[in-house]
N, C-alpha and C positions, 0 to 999 in steps of 0.2 A: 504494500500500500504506500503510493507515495506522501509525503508529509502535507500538501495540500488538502490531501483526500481523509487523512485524521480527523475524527472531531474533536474540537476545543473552541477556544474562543481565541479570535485574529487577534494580529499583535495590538491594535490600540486598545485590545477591552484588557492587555494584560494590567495597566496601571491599576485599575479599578479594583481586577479580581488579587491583585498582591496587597492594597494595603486591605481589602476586608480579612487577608489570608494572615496578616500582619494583628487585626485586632480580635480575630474569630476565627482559627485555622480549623477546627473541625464544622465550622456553619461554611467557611470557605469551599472543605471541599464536599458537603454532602451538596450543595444547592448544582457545581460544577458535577458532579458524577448524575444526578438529577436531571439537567439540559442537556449532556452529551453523550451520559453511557458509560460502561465500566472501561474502557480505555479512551483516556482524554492526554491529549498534546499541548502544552504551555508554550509557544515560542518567546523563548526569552533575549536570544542573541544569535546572531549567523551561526548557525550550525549548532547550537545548543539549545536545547530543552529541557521541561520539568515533563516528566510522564507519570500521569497516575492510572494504577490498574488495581483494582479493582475486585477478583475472581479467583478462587483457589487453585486454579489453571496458571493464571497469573505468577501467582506469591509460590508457587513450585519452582516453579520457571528461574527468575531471577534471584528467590533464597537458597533451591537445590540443585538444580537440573544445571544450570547455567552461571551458578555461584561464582566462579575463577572469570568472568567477564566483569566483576563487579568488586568497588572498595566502600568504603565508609565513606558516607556522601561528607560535603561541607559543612554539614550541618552541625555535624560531633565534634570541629573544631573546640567551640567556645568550653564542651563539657570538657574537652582535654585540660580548660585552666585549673579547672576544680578538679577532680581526679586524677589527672595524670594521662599515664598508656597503661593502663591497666588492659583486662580483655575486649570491656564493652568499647574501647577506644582506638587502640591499635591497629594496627594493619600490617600488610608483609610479614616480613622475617622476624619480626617482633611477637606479632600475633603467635604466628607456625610454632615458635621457639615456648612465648607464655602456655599456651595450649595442651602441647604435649607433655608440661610442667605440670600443670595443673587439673586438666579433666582426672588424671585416674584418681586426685582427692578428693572427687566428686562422684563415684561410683555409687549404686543405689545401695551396693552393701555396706559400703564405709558410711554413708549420711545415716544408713536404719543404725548404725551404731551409735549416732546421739542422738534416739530419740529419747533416752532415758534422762537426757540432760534436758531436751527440749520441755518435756514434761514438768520437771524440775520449772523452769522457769515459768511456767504457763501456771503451774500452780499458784505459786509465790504470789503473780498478779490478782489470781480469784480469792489466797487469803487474805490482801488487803483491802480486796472487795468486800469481803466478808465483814469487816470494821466499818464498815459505812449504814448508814440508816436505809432501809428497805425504801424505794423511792427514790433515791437520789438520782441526780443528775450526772451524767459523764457525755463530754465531747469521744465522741466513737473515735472518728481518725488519730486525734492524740493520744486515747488511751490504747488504741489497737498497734502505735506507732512506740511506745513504752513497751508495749508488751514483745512486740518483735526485736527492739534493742536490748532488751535483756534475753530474749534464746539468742541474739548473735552474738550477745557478749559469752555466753556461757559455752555454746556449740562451736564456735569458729575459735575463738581467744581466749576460751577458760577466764575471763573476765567479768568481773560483776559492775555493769555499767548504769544501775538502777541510778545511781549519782548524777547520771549525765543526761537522762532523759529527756528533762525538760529544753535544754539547751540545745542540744542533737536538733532535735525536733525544728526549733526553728529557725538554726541553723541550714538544714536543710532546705527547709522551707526558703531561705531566703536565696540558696546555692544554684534549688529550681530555677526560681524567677530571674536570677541573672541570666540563666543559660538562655532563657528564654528570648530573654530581650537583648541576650547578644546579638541571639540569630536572625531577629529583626533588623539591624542594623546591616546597612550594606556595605559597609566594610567587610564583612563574616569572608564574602567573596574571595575577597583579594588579600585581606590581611587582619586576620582572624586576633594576634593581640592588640594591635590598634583598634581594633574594634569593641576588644575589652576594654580598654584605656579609653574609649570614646565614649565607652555608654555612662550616661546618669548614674551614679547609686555605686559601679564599681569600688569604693574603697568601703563602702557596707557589707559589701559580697566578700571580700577581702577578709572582713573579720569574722564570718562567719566560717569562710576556707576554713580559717587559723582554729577554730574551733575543732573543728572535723580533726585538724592534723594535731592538734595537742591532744584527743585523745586516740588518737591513732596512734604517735608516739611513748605516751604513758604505757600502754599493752603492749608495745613490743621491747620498749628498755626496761618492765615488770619480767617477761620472760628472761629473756638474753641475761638478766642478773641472778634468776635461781637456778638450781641444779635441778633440769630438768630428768636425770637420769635416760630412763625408756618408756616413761609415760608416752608420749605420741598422741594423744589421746585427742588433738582437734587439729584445725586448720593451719593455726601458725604454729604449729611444732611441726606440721609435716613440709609447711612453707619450707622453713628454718634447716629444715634436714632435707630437703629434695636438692636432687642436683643434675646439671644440664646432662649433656652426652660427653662435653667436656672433663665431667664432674667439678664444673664450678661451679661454687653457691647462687642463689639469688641473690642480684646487690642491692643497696642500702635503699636506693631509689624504689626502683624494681618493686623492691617489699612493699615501702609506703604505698605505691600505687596500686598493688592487687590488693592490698586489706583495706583504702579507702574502697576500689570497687567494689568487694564484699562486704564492706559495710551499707553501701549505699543498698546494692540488690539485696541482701540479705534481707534487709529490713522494712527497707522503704516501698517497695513493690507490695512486700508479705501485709504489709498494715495497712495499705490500701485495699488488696483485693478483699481482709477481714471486715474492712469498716466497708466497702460497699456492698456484700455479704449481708451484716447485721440489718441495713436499709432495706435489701430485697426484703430479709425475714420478716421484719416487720411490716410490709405491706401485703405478706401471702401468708395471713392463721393456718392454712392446710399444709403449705410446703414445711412450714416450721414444724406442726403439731406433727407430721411424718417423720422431721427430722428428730423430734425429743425422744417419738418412739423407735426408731431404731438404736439411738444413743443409749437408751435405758436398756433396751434389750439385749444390745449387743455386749455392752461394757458393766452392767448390774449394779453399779455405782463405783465400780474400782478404776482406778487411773487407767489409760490405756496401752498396752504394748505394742513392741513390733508386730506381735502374732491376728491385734484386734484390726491394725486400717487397711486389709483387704475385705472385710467383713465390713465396714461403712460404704457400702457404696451410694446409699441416698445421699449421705455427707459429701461423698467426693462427687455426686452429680450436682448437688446445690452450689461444690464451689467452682465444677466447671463452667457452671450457667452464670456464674454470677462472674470469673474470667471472658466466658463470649459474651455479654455484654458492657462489661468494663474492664477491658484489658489493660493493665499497667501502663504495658509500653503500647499507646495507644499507631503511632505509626513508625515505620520502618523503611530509612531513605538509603539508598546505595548509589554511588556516581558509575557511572560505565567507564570501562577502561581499556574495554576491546567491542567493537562493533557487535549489535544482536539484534534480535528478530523480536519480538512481543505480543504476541495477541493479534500476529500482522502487522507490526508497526516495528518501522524499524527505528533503533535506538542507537544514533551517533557516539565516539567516544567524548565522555566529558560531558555528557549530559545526565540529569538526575532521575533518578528510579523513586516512586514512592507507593509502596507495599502498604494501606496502614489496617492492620489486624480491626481496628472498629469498624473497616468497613466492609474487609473480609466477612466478620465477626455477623454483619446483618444484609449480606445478601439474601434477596428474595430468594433466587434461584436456590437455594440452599438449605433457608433455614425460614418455611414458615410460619407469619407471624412474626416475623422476627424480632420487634421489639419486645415483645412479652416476655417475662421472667417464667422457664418452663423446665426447670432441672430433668424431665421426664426427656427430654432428646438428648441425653445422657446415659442414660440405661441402653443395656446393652441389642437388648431385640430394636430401638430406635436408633443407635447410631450405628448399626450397620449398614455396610455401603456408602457412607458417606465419606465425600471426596477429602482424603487423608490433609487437605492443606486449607480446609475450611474453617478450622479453628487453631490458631497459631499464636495464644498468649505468650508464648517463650521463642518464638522464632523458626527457625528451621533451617537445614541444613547444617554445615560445619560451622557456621557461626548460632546456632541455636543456646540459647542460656545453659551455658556447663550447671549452674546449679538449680536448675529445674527441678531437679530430684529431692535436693535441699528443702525448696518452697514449696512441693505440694506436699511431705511430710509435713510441714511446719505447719500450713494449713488447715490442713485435715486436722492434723490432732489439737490443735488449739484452740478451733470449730467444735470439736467433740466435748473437748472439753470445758469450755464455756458454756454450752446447751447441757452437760451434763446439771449447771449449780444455778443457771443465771437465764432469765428472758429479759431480750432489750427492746424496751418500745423508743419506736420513735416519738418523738414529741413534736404537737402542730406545727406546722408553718412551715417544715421544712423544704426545699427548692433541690431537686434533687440535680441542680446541673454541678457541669464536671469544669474543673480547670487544669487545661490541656499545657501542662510546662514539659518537662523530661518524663515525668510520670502521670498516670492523670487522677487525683486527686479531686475531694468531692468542693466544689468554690465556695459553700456556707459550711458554716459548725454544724458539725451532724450531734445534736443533742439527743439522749437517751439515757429515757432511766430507766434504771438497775433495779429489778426483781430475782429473788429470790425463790427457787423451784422448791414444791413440796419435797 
């Protein structure tokens, strides 16, 4: 198809559709996918475009089938200030090299081996719930966001980071909205720390880094000073001990930059998809009341083991449903770097790919109904046959989330566990839209109080 014959909008509607895409990128691109169709062409400059696609056909294509045509679009620039080159960041020989470092720490058997810690921490949270008056009020995201930085303090760093919670938090919070508004700036293009240095607010965002990195620091000059012996027993011991093909360690950099990225995925991803989770629950009394009775039934009121989260499966279809409607990483950009084909359309080098999982996530063709919360196209007589690349919260192919495995453990059982002692109502008024930064987070306080189950 030649690029004429693409639908999109010509080049003068491009100014119009970049700055709505600029104050509203997921209104940007459902109204664009809407007028043209699940592959639409941006021309932005002679020989370069924005291509969005749209289709599980798609999102195969460009994250598996045809992966090695494609790098980390411009976009992950700005997150490189805050993070580093960690996995989510890197690219090339860096990537290949971090990769083979690090996936076999993330095997499904190695993560089931701290779920006994995960637990551990999940509790901790519901016994100072316990100390609160029946009725109370809790902001969901922040407490759901406490609760996942203490299992990463404990699972990853053997670290008890309960201390640092609050500050994490909006830390983050603020580390998001930089990234955010990096990427709005049109510098990002050409010169990604001018652009940092350009935006508003950067020496705010600065203090928030420094946050992140002093306790990033603290955990690992904590380790490196005791005698660890052969514990082994979490992430940065096996960091600490892993070693290339060279057999040289990881360096000093290297490290800070993979444990801020597992700090950030660990937690931040995990305490959003719980707090939009607890929101579904509360607008669907039969999804929940199915989910307490499995929970009571399956686990009798005892904590849960490895042996119990094959046995939740309503649990884990509740959190897959509540992933295909609010997927963390809500889209997924790749720049081309060798010429390709797409959906019929062909994609120049140096032009941008954009995959993004929410809209995968409600394709007609696919799913439905699809905005409806229906944990039931989860179970297994309903999702058979469907096309392997239509639900993709973690990504796919050789860059797919190494800790995947990590996050639906963590999920599941702290899902479990929380319906096992506690129901969250939501309280009126709430606005359930979403604020789309690196993560996609709910834009109002998701307020809910805390009951206590017979």
């Amino acid at each position: 198809m030649r690029d004429s014959e693409v639908p999109g909008p010509r080049p003068h509607q491009i100014p119009a559709l970049l700055r709505l895409a600029v104050s509203d990128p997921l209104r940007s691109m459902r109204q664009t996918v809407a007028r043209y169709g699940d592959v639409v062409r941006l021309p932005i400059a002679p020989g370069r475009s924005i291509h969005l696609f749209c289709r599980p056909e798609h999102a195969e294509h460009v994250l598996v089938a045809q992966q090695q045509r494609y790098g980390k679009a411009f976009t992950y620039r700005p997150l490189r200030e805050w993070i580093g080159l960690g996995l989510i960041t890197s690219d090339g020989e860096l990537w290949e090299r971090q990769r083979r470092l690090i996936q076999p720490l993330f095997s499904h058997r190695r993560v089931l081996g701290l779920q006994p810690l995960m637990a551990e921490a999940v509790s901790r949270t519901l016994d100072s719930w316990d100390r609160l008056p029946d009725g109370s009020v809790l902001e969901a995201t922040e407490a759901m966001s406490g609760l996942t930085i203490d299992i990463v303090g404990a699972t990853l760093f053997g670290a008890d980071l309960s201390g640092d919670k609050d500050r994490v938090y909006h830390a983050v919070e603020s580390l998001q909205h930089a990234v955010t508004r990096v990427v709005k700036n049109p510098l990002t293009w050409v010169a990604p720390r001018l652009a940092y240095r350009t935006t508003p607010g950067y020496r705010e965002w600065d203090h928030a880094k420094s946050v992140i990195d002093a306790v990033v620091a603290r955990v690992i000059a904590a380790r490196r000073a005791r005698d660890r012996g052969d514990e082994g027993r979490d992430l940065l011991d096996a960091l600490l001990d892993a070693r290339y093909e060279d057999g040289s360690a990881i360096g000093d950099r290297q490290l800070r930059d993979e444990i801020v990225t597992f700090f950030m995925a660990g937690h931040e991803t995990s305490a959003n998809s719980l707090a939009w989770t607890l929101y579904l629950l509360s607008t669907a009394p039969a999804v929940r009341e199915r989910l307490e009775e499995e929970v009571d039934t399956v686990l009798a009121g005892r904590v849960p083991g490895p042996e119990d989260l094959d046995k939740l499966v309503w649990t884990k279809a509740v959190l897959s449903e509540s992933l295909r409607l609010y997927p963390p990483v809500w889209t997924v950009e790749r720049d081309a770097e060798a010429e390709d084909e797409v959906g019929g359309v062909r994609v120049r080098p140096g032009s941008t790919v954009i995959v993004p999982p929410y809209l995968v996530h409600r394709h007609p063709a696919v799913w439905p109904n699809a905005e409806a919360f229906d944990p039931e196209r989860f179970l297994p007589e309903r999702a058979a046959g469907r096309h392997r690349y239509a639900y993709i919260p973690f990504g796919g192919g050789r860059r797919m989330c190494v800790g995947n495995a990590f996050a639906l453990i963590e999920v599941v059982l702290a899902l479990a566990m929380i319906t096992q002692r506690y129901r969250l109502n939501l309280l009126p008024g709430f606005d359930p839209a979403a604020k789309f930064t690196v993560t996609m987070r709910p834009l109002h306080a998701m307020a809910m109080s805390l009951h206590r189950r017979g």
